[in-house]
GULUMDO-704457 format. One line per field, with one value per residue: residue number from 0; x, y, z of N, C-alpha, C, O in turn. Coordinates in nm, 3 decimals, decimal comma. Each point is the difference from the previous one (the first is absolute). Layout:
! GULUMDO-704457
k: c(NUM/...)
n.u: c(X/...)
n.v: c(Y/...)
n.w: c(Z/...)
ca.u: c(X/...)
ca.v: c(Y/...)
ca.w: c(Z/...)
c.u: c(X/...)
c.v: c(Y/...)
c.w: c(Z/...)
o.u: c(X/...)
o.v: c(Y/...)
o.w: c(Z/...)
//
This chain:
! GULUMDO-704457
k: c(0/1/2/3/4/5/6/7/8/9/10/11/12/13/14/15/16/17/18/19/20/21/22/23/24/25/26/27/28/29/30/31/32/33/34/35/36/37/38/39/40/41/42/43/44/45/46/47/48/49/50/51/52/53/54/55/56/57/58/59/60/61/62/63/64/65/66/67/68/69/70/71/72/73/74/75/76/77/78/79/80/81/82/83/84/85/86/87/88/89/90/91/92/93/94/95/96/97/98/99/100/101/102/103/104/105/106/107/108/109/110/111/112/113/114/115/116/117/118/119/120/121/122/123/124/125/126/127/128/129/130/131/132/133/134/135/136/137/138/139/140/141/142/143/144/145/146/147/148/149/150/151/152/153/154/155/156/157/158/159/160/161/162/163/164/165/166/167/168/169/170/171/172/173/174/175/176/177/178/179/180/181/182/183/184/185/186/187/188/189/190/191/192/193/194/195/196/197/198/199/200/201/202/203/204/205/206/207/208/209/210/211/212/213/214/215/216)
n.u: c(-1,480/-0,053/0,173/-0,042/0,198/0,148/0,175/-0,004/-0,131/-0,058/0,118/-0,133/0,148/0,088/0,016/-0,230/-0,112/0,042/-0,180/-0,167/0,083/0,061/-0,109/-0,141/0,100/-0,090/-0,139/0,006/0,113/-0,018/-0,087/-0,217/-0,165/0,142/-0,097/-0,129/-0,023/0,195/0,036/0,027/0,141/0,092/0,115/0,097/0,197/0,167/0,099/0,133/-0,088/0,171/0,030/-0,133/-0,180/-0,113/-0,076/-0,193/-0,170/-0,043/-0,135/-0,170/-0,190/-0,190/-0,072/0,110/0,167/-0,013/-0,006/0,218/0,190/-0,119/0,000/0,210/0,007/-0,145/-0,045/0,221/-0,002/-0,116/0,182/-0,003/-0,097/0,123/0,244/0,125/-0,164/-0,172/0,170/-0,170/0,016/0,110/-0,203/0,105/0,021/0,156/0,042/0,105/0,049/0,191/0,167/0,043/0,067/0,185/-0,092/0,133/-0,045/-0,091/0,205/-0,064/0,061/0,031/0,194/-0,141/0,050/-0,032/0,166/0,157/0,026/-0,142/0,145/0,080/-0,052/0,077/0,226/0,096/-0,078/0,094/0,104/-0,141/0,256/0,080/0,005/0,222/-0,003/0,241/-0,003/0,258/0,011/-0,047/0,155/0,112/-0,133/0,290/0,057/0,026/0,019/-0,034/0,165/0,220/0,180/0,178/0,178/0,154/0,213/0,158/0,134/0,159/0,096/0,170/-0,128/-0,082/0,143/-0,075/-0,195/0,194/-0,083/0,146/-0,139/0,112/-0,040/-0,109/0,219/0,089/-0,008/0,196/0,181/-0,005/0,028/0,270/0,144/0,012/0,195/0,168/-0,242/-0,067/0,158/-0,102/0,226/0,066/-0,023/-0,165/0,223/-0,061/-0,142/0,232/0,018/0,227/0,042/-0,084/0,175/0,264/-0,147/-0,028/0,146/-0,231/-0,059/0,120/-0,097/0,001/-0,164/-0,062/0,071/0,207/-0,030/-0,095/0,183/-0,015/-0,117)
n.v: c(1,054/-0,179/0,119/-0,197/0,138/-0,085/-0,085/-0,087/-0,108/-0,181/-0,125/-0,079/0,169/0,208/0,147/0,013/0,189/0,133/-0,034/0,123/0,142/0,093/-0,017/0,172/0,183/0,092/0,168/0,209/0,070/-0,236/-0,001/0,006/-0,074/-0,167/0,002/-0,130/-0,205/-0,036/-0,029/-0,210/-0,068/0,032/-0,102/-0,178/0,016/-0,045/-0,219/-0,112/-0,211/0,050/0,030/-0,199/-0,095/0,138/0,022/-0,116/0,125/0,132/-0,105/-0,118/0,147/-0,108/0,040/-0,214/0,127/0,116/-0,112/-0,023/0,072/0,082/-0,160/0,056/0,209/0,000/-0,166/0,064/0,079/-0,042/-0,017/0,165/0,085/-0,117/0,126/0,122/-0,094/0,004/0,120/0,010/0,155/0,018/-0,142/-0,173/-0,190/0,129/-0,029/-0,271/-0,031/0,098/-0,012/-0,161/0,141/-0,009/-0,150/-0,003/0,081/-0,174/0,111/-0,173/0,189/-0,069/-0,080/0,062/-0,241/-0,068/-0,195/0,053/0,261/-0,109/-0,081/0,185/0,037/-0,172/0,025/0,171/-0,075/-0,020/-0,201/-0,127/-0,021/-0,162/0,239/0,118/-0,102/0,118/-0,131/-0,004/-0,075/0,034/0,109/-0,221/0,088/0,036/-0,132/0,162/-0,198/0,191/-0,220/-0,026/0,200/0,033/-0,177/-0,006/0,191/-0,133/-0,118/0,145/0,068/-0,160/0,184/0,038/0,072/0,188/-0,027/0,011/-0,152/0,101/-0,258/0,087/-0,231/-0,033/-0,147/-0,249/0,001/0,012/-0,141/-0,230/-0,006/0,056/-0,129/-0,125/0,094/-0,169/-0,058/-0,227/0,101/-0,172/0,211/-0,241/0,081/-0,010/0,071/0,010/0,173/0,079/0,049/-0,033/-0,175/-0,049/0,115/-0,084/-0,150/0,025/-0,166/-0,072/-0,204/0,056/-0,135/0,072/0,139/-0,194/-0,108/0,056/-0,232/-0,157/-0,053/-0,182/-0,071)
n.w: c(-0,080/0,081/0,017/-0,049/0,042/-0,110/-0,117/0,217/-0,144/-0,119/-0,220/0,165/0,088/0,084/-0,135/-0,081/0,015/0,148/0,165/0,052/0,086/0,188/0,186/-0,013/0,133/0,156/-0,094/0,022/0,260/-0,087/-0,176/0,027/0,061/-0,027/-0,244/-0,141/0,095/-0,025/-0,258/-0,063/0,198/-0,133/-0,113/-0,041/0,076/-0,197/-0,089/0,171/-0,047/-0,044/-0,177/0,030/-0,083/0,082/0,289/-0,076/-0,009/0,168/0,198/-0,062/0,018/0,108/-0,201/-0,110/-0,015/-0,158/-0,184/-0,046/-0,090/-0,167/-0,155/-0,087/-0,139/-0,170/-0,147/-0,084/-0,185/-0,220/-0,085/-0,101/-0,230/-0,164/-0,092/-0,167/-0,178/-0,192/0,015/0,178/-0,154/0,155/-0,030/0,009/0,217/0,133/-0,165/-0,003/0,215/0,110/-0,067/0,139/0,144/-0,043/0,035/0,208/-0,243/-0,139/-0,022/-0,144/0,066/-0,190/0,154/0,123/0,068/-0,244/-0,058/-0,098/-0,048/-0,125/-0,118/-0,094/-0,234/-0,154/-0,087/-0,134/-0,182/-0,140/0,019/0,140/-0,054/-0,111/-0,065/0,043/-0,163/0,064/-0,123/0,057/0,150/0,204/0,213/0,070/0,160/-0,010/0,129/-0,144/-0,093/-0,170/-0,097/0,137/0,042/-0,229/-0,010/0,076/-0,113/-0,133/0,115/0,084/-0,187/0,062/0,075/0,207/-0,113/-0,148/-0,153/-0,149/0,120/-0,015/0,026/0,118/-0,024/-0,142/0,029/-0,017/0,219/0,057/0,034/0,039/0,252/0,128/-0,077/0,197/0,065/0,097/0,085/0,006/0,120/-0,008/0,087/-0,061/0,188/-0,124/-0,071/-0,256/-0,002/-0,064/0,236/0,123/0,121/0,205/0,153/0,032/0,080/0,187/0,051/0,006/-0,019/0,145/-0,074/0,220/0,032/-0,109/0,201/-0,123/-0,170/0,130/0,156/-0,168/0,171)
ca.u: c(0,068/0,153/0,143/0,132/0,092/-0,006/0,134/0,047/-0,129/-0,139/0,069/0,139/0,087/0,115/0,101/-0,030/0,024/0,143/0,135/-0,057/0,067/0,112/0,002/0,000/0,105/0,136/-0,058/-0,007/0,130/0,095/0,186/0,032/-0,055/0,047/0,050/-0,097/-0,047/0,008/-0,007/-0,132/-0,096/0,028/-0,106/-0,137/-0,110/-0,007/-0,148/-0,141/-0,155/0,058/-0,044/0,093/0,032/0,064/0,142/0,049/0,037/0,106/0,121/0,075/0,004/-0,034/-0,111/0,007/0,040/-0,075/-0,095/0,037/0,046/-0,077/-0,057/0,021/0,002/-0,098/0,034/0,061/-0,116/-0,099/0,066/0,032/-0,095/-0,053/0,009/-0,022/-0,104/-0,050/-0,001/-0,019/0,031/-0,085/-0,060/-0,029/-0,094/-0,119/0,018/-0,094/-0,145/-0,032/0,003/-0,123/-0,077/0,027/-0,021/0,101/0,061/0,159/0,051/0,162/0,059/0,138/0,073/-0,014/-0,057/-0,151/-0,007/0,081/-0,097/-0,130/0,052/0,057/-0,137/-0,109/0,053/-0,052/-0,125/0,000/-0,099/-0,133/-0,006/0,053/-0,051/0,089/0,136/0,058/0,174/0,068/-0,093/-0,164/-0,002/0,086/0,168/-0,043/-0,004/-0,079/-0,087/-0,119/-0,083/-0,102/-0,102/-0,075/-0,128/-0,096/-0,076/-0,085/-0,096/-0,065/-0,091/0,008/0,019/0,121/0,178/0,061/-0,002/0,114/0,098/0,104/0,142/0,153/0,157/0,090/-0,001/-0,085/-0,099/-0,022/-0,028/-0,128/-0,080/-0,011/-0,032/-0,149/-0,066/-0,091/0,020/0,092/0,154/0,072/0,054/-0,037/0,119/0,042/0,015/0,141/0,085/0,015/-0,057/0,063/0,023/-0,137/-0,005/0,056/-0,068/-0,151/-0,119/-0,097/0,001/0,047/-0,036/0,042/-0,054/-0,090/-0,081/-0,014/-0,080/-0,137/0,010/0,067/-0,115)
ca.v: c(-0,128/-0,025/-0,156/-0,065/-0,105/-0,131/-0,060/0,126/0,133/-0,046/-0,117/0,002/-0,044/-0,110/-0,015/-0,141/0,043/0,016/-0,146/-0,042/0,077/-0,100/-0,159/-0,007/-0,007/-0,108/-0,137/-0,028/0,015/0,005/-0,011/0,145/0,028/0,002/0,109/0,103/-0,001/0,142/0,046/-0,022/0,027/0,148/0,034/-0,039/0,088/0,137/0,020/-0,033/0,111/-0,073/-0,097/-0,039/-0,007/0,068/-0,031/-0,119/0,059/0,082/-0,080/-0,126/0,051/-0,111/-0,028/-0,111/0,003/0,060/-0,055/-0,165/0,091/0,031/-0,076/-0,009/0,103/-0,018/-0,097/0,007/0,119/-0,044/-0,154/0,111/0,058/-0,090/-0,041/0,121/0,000/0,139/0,088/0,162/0,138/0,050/0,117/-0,035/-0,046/0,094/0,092/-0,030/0,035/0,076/0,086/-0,045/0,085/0,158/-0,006/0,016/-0,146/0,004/-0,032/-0,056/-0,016/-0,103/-0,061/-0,219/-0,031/0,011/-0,119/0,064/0,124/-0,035/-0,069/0,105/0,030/-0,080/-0,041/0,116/0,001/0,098/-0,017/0,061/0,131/0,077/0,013/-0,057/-0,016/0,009/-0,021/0,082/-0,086/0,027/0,115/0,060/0,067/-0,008/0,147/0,122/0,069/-0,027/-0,062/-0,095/0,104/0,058/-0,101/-0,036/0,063/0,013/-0,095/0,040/0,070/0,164/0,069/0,088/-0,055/0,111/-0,071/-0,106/-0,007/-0,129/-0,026/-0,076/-0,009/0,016/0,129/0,000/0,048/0,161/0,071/-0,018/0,095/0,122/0,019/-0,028/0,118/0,004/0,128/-0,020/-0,093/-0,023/-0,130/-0,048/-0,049/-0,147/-0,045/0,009/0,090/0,106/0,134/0,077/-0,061/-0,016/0,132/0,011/-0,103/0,122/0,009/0,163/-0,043/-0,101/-0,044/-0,169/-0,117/0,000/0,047/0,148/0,044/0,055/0,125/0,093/0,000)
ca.w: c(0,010/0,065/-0,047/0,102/-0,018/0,070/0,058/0,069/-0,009/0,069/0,039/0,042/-0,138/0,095/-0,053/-0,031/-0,133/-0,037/0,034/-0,154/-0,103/0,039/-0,060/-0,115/-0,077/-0,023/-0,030/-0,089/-0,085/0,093/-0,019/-0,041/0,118/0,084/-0,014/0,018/0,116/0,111/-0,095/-0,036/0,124/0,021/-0,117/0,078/0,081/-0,051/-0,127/0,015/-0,023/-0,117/-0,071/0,036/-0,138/-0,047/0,031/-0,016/-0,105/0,046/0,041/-0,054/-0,112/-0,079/0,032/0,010/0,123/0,090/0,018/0,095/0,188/0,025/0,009/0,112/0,104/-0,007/0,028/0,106/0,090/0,010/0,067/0,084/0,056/0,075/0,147/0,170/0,027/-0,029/0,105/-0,088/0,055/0,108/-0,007/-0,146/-0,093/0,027/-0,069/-0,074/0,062/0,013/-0,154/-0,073/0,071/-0,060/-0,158/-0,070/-0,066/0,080/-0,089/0,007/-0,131/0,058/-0,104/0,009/-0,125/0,045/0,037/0,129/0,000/-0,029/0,141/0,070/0,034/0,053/0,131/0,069/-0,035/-0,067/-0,156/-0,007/0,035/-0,113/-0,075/-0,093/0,004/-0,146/-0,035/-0,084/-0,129/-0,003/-0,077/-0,115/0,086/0,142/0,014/0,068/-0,110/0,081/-0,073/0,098/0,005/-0,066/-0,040/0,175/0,002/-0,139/0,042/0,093/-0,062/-0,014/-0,129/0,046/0,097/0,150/0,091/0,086/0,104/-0,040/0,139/-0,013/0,068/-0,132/-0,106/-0,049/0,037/-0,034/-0,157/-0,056/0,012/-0,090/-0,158/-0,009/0,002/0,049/0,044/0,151/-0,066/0,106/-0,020/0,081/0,065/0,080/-0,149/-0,004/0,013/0,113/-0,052/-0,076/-0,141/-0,036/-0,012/-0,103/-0,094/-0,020/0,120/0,030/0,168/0,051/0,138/0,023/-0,066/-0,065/0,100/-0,021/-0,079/0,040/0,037/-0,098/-0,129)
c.u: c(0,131/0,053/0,063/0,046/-0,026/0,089/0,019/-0,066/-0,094/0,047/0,149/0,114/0,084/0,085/-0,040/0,041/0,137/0,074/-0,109/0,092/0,126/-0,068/0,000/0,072/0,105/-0,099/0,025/0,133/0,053/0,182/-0,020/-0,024/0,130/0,130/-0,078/-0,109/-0,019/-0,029/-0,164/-0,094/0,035/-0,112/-0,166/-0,018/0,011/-0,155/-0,133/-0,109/0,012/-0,085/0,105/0,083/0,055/0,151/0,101/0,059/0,112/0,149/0,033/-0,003/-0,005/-0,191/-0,014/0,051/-0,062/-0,145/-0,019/0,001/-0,135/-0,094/0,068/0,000/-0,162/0,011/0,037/-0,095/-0,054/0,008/0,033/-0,093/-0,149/0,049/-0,050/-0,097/-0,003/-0,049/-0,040/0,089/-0,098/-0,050/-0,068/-0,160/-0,149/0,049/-0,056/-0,168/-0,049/-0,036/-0,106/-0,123/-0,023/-0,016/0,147/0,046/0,163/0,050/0,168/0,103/0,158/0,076/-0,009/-0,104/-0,170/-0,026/0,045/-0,113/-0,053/0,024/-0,006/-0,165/-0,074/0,072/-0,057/-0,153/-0,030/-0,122/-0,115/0,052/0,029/-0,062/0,070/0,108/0,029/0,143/-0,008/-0,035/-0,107/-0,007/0,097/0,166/-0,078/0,093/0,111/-0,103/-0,173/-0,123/-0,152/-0,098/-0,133/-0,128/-0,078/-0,125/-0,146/-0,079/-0,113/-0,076/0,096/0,082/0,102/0,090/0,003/-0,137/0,013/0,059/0,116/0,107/0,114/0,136/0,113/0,005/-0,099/-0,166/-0,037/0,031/-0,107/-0,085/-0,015/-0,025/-0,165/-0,052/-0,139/0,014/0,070/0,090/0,039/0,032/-0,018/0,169/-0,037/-0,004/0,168/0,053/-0,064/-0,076/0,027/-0,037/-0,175/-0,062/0,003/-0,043/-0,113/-0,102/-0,008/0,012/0,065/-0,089/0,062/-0,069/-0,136/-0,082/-0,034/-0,062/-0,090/0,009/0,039/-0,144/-0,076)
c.v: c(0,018/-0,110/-0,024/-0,066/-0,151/-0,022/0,136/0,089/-0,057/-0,099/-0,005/-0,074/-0,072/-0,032/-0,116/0,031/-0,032/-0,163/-0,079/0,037/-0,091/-0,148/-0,008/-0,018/-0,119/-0,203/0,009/0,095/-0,005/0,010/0,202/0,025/0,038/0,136/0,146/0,029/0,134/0,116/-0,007/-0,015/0,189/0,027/-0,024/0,076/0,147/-0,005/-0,022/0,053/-0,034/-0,117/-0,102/-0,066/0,123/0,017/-0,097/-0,026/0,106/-0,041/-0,074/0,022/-0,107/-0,023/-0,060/-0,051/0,122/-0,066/-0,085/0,084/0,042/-0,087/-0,117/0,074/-0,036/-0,093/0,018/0,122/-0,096/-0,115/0,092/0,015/-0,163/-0,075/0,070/0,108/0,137/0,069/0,130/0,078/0,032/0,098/0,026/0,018/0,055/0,109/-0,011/-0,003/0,127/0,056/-0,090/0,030/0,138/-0,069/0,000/-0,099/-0,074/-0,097/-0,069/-0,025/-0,078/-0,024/-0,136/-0,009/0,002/-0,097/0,049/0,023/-0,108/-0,103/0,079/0,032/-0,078/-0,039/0,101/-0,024/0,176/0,042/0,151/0,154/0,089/-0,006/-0,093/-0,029/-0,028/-0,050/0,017/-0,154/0,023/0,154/0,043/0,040/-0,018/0,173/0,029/0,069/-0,024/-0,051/-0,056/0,064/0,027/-0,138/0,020/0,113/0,018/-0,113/0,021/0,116/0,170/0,062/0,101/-0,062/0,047/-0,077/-0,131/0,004/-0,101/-0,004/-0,069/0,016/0,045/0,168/0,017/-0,027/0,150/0,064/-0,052/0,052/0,130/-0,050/-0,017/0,131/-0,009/0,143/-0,012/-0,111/-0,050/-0,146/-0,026/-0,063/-0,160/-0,070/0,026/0,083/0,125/0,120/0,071/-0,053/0,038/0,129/0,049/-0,059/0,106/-0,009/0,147/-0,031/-0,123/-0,078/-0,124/-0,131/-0,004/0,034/0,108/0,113/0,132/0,154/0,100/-0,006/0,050)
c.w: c(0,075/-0,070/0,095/-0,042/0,084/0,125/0,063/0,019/0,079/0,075/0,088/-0,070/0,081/-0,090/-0,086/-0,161/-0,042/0,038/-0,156/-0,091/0,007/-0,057/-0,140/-0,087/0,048/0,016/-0,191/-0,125/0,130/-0,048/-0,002/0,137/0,077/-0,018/0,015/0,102/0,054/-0,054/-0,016/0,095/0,000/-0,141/0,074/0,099/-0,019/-0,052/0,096/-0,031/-0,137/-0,076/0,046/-0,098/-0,063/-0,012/-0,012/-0,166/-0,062/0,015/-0,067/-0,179/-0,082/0,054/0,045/0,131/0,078/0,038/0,086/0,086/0,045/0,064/0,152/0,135/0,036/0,131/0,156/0,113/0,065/0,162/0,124/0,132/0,053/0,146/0,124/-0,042/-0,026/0,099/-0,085/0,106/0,124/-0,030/-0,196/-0,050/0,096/-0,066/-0,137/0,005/-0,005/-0,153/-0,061/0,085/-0,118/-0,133/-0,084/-0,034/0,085/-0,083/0,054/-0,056/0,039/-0,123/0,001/-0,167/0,082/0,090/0,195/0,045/0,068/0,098/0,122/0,093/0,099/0,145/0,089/0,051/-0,062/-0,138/0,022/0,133/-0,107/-0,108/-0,116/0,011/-0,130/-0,008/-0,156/-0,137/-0,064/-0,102/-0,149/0,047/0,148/0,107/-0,009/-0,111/0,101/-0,055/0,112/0,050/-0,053/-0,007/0,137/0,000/-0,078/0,036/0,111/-0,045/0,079/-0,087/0,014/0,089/0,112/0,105/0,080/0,073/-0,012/0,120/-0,069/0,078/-0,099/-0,072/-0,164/-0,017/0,010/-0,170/-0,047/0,017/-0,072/-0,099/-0,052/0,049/0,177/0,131/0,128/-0,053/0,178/0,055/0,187/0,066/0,038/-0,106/0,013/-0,052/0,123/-0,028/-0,132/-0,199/-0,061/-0,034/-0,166/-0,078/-0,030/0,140/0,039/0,172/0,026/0,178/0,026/-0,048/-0,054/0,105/0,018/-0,080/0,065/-0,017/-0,125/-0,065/0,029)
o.u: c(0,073/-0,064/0,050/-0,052/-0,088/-0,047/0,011/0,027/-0,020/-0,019/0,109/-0,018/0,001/0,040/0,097/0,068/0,028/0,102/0,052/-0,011/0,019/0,031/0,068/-0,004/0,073/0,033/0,004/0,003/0,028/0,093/0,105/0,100/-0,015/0,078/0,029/-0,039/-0,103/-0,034/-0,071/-0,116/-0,060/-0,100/-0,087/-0,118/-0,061/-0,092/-0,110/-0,014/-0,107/-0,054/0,114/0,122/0,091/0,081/0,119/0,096/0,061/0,102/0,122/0,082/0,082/-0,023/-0,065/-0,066/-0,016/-0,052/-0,105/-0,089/-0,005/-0,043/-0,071/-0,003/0,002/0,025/-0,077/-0,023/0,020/-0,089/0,014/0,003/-0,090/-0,062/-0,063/0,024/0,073/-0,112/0,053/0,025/-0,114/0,056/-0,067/-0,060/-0,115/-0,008/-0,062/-0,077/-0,110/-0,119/-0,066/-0,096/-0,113/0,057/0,000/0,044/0,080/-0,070/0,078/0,017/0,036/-0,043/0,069/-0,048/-0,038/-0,089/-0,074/-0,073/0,052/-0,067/-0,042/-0,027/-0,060/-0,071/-0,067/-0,020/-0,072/-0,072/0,025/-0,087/-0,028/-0,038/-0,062/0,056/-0,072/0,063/-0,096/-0,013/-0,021/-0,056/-0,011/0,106/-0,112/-0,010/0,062/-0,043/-0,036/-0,112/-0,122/-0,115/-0,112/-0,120/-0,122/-0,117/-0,106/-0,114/-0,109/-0,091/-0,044/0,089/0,081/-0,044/0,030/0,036/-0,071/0,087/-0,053/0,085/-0,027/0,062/0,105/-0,072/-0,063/-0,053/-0,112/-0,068/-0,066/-0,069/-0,093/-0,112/-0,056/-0,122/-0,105/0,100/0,059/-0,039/0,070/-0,050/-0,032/0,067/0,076/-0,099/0,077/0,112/-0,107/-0,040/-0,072/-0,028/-0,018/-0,097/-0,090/0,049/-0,024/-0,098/0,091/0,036/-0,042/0,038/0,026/0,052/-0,048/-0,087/-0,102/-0,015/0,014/-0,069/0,023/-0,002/-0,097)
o.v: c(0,098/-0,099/0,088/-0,102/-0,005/0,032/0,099/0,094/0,064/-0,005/0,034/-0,103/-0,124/-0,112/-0,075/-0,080/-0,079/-0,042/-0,085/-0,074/-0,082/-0,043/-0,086/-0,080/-0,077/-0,112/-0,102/0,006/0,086/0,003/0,062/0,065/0,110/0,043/0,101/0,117/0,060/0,085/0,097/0,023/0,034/0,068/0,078/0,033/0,082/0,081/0,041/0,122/-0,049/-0,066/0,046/0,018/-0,029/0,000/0,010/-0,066/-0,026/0,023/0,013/-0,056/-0,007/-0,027/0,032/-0,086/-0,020/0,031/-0,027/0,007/-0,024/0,039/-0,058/-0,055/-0,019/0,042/-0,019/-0,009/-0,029/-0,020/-0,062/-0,024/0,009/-0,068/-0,023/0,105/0,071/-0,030/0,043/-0,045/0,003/0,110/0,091/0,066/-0,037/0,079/0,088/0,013/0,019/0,027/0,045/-0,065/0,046/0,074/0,001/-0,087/0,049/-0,097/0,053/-0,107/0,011/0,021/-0,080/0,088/0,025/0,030/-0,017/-0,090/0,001/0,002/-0,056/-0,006/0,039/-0,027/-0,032/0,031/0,062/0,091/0,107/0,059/0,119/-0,113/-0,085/0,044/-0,055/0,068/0,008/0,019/-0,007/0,016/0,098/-0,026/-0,016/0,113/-0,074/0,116/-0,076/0,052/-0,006/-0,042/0,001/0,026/0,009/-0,016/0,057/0,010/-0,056/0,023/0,115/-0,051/0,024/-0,063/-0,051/-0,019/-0,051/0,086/-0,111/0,080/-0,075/0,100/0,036/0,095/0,096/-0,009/0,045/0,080/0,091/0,037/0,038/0,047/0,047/0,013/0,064/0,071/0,095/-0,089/0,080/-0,112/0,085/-0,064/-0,053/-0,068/0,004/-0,037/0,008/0,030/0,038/0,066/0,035/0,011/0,046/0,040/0,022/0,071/0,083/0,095/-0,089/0,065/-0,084/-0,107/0,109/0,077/0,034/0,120/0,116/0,077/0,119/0,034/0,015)
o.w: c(-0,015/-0,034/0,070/-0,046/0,086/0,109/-0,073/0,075/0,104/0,121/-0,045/-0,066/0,001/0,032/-0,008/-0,064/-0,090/-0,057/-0,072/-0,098/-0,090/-0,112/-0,055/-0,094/-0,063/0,041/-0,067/-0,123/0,083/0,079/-0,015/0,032/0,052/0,085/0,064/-0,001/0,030/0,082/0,024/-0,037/0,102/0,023/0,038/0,012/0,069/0,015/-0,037/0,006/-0,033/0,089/0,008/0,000/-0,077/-0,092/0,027/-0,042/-0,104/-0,065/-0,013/-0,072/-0,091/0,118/0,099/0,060/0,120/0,107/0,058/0,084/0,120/0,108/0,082/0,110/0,121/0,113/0,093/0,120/0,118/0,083/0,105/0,121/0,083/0,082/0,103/0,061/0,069/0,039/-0,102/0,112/-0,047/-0,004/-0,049/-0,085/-0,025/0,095/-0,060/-0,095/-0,052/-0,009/-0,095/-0,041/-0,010/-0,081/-0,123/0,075/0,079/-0,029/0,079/-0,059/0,117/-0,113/-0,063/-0,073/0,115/0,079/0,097/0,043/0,112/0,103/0,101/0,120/0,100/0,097/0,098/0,117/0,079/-0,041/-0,056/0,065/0,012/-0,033/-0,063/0,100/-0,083/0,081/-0,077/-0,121/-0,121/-0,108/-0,074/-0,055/0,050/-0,047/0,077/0,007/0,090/0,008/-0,018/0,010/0,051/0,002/-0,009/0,036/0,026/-0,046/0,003/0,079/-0,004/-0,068/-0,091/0,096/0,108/0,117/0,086/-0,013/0,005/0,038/-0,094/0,036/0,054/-0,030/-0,044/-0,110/-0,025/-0,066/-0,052/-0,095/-0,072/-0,024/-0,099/-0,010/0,011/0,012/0,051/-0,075/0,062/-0,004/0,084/-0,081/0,081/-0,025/0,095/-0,035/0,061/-0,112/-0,092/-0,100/-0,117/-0,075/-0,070/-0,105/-0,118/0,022/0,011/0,071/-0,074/0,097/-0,086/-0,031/0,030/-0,042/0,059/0,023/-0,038/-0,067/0,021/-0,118/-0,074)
//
């Protein structure tokens, strides 16, 4: 099985995650926004890869309002990505072709809610290339624990980690991986963090982008 991350990994990102992150908040703290702004857009893209709710959680340290913020960051993606239109990563989705040539499961794993994901899918037309897809609802945690991992794996019937391959833009995309124990950890540059940071997270290989897969399998 392979995992891919979503946002930056398969999906072109362009910075949509994070101005989601901005409306949000100041759709929904706005008397806090204008102090903390700069503080809390720096959290968000320390955490990306992140449960997003999670972070939302973190930051404002009220369920309740993390809930709203969430539900508006949703929202705002969403309104996002219906203007200027789900763009995959070049090179994504023959790659998705290709591994379903080789019998290799293929798996998605993200911090969006299941509602997002699924929007996400069908804009793509995606549905019937992927075996699965998982968010951090569905599994319990989101990353860097390697809840999403471990369900995709156990659904898909595999039994050993080490034969996993796991892509991500994120740092936390790589500790999930390491903790899920899988056997290739790699991180991908057309996302949002740097060599350096993806290295130090546990990536085993770094390539420019998901097009690159081929050559590590």
């Amino acid at each position: 099985m392979i995992a891919f991350d979503v946002a930056g990994t398969v999906l072109n990102d362009d910075g949509l995650v994070i101005l989601a992150f901005k409306k949000a908040f100041e759709a929904t703290q706005p008397d806090l926004w204008p102090t903390h702004g700069a503080e809390w857009t720096q959290y968000a893209i320390d955490t990306m890869g992140q449960s997003k709710i999670h972070v939302f959680t973190e930051l404002l340290g009220n369920a309740d309002k993390a809930y709203q913020a969430n539900v508006a960051f949703e929202e705002s993606y969403l309104s996002e990505i219906a203007e200027v239109g789900a763009v995959p990563i070049a090179g994504a989705e023959d790659v998705f072709k290709y591994l379903r040539t080789k019998g290799i499961a293929i798996a998605l794993t993200t911090g969006f809610s299941p509602s997002t994901l699924d929007t996400l899918l069908i804009e793509l037309g995606w549905k019937d290339l992927i075996d699965i897809s998982v968010t951090p609802a569905e599994a319990g945690r989101g990353r860097p624990h390697p809840d999403m991992l471990n369900k995709a794996a156990k659904t898909i019937g595999v039994t050993t980690p080490a034969n996993v391959i796991v892509l991500g833009d994120t740092a936390a995309d790589m500790q999930a991986a390491v903790a899920f124990g899988a056997g290739q950890v790699i991180g991908v540059l057309t996302g949002t963090h740097d060599e350096h940071t993806l290295h130090a997270a546990g990536a085993t290989s770094i390539v420019n982008s998901v097009a690159d897969l081929k050559t590590l399998i």
